[in-house]
C-alpha positions as CSV (number, residue, x, y, z in Angstrom):
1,X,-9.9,-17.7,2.8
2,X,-11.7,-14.7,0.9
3,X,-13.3,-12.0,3.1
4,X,-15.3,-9.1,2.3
5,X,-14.8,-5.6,3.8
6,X,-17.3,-3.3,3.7
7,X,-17.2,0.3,4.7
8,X,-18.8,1.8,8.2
9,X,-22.3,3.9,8.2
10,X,-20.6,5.8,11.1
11,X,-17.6,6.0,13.4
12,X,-18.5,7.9,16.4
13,X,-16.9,8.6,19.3
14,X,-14.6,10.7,21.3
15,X,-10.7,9.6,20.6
16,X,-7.9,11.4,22.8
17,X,-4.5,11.5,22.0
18,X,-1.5,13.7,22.8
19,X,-2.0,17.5,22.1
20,X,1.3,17.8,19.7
21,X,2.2,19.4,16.5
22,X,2.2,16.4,14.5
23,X,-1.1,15.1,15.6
24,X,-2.7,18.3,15.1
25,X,-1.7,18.3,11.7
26,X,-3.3,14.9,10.8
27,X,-6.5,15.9,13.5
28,X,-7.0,18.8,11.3
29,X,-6.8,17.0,7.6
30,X,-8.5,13.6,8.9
31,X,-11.2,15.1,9.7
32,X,-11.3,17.8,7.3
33,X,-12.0,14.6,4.4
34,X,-14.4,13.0,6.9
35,X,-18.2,13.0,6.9
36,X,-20.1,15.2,10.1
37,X,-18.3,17.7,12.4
38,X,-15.4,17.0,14.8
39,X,-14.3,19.0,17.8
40,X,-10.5,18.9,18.1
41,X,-9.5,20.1,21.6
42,X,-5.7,21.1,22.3
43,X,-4.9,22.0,18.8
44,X,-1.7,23.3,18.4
45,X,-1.7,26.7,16.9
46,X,1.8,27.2,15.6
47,X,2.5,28.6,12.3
48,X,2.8,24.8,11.0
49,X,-0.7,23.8,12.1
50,X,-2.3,27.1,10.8
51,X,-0.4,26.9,7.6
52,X,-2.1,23.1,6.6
53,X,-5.7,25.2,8.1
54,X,-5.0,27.8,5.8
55,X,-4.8,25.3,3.0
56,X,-7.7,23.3,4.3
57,X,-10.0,26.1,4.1
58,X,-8.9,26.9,0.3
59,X,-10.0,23.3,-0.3
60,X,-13.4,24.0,1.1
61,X,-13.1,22.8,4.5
62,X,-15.1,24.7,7.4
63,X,-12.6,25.5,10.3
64,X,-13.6,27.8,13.2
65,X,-12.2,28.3,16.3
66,X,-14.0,26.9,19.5
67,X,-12.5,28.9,22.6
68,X,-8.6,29.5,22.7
69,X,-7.3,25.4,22.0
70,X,-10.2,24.2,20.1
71,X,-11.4,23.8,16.7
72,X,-14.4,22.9,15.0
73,X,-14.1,21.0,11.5
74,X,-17.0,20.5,9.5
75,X,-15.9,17.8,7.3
76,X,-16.4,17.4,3.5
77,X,-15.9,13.5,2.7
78,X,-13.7,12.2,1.3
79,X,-14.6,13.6,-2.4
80,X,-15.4,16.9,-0.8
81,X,-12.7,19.0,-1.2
82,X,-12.8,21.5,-4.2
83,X,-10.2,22.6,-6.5
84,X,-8.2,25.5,-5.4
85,X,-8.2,28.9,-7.1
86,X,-5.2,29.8,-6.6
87,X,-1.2,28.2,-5.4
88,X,-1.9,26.5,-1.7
89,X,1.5,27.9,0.2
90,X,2.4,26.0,3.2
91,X,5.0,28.7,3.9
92,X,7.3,27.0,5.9
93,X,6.1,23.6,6.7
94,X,7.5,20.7,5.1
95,X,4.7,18.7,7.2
96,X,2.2,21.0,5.8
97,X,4.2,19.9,2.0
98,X,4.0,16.7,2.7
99,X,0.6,15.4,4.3
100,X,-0.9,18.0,1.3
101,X,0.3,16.3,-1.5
102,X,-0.7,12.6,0.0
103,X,-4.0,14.3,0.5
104,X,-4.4,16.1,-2.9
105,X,-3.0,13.2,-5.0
106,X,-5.8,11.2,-4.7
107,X,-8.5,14.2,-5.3
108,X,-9.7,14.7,-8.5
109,X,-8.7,18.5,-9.3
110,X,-5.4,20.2,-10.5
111,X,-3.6,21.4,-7.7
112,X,0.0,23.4,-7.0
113,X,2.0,23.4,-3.1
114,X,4.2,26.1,-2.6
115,X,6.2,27.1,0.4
116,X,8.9,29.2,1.1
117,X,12.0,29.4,-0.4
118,X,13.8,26.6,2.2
119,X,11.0,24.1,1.1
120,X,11.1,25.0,-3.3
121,X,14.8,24.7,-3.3
């Protein structure tokens, strides 16, 4: 049997899920390659989380807090996100490291992940 799948117009909707670390991570990124604005509530603001924001918004993505656990991503698709001027450095967030360079490896830009010196060695 042969099927053909065919992309959504829209996905809308309000999705809750544990208020963690590693979900805010992939919150943050998901929707930062999505289409529209998102509100993630209960965004964990560690210096993990912030360091994949950081990176985020030197790929073009609109971030801005909403109150003290909330964040607002504006979305730039999935081909949104612009080339970086300069070395992204998720300081010291091997999470950070690695959901980056799934998400840059499929963008069509030049781009260098740095961190500190436990994640270059």
């Amino acid at each position: 049997m042969q099927r053909t799948v065919t992309t959504a117009k829209a996905i809308r909707g309000i999705l809750s899920v544990s208020a963690n670390k590693s979900i805010s991570h992939r919150a943050a990124i998901l929707n930062a390659i999505a289409d529209g604005e998102a509100i993630i509530e209960d965004f964990q603001r560690g210096a993990d989380c912030l360091a994949t924001l950081d990176c985020l918004r030197r790929l073009g993505a609109s971030i801005r807090a909403r109150g003290e656990s909330s964040l607002v991503v504006k979305g730039l698709g999935s081909r949104g996100l612009h080339e970086p001027a300069s070395v992204l450095d998720a300081r010291n967030s091997g999470t950070t490291m690695r959901l980056m360079a799934g998400l840059l490896s499929a963008q069509p830009f030049l781009s260098v992940i740095s961190g500190d010196a436990s994640l270059n060695r």
